[in-house]
C-alpha positions in Angstrom: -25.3 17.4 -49.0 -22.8 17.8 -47.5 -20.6 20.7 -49.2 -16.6 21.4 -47.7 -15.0 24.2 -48.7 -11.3 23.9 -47.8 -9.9 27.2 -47.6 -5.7 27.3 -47.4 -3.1 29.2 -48.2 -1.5 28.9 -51.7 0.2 26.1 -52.2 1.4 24.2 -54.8 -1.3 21.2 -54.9 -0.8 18.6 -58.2 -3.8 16.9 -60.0 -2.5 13.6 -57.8 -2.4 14.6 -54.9 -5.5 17.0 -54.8 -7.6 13.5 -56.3 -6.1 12.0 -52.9 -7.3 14.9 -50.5 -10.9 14.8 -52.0 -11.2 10.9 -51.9 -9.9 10.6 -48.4 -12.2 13.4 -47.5 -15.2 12.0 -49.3 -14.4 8.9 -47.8 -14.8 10.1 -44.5 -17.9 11.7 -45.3 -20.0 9.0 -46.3 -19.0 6.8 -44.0 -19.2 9.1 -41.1 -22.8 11.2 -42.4 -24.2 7.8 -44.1 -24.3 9.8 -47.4 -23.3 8.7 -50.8 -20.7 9.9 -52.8 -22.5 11.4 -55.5 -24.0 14.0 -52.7 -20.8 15.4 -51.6 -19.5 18.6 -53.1 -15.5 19.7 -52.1 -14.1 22.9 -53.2 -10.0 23.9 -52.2 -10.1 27.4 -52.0 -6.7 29.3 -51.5 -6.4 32.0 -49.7 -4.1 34.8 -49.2 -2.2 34.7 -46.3 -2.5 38.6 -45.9 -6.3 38.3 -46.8 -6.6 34.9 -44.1 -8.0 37.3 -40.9 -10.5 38.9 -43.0 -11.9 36.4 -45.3 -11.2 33.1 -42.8 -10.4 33.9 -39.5 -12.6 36.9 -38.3 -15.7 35.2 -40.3 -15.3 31.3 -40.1 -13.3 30.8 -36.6 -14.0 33.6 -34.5 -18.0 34.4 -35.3 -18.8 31.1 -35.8 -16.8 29.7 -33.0 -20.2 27.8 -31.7 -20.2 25.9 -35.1 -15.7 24.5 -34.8 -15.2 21.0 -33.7 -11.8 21.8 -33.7 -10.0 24.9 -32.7 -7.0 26.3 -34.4 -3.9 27.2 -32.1 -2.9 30.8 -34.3 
């Protein structure tokens, strides 16, 4: 605990700069849920933009909505 799964859309995301993303974000994770490092999990998943409404949107955002700490504005 905890896992994130990052979904976006396809971009082109070097070795560097994905090893920043999941530092900073593992980094805010243990200091913010007290866990250690070797507990979190982080998996960048890209997604389709024309796929987005029906494997993101519709599932994550809209009937989850109770679970979002942070709205999109799409």
């Amino acid at each position: 605990m905890p896992h994130v799964n990052i979904k976006h859309f396809p971009t082109p995301v070097g070795e560097e700069q994905s090893a920043r993303l999941v530092a900073a974000i593992t980094a805010a994770l243990t200091e913010n849920l007290g866990c250690t490092e070797d507990a979190v999990s982080i998996a960048l998943e890209p997604v389709d933009p024309s796929e987005w409404n029906e494997r993101v949107y519709r599932p994550e955002v809209v009937e989850r909505r109770a679970l979002l700490h942070k709205q999109p504005n799409y």
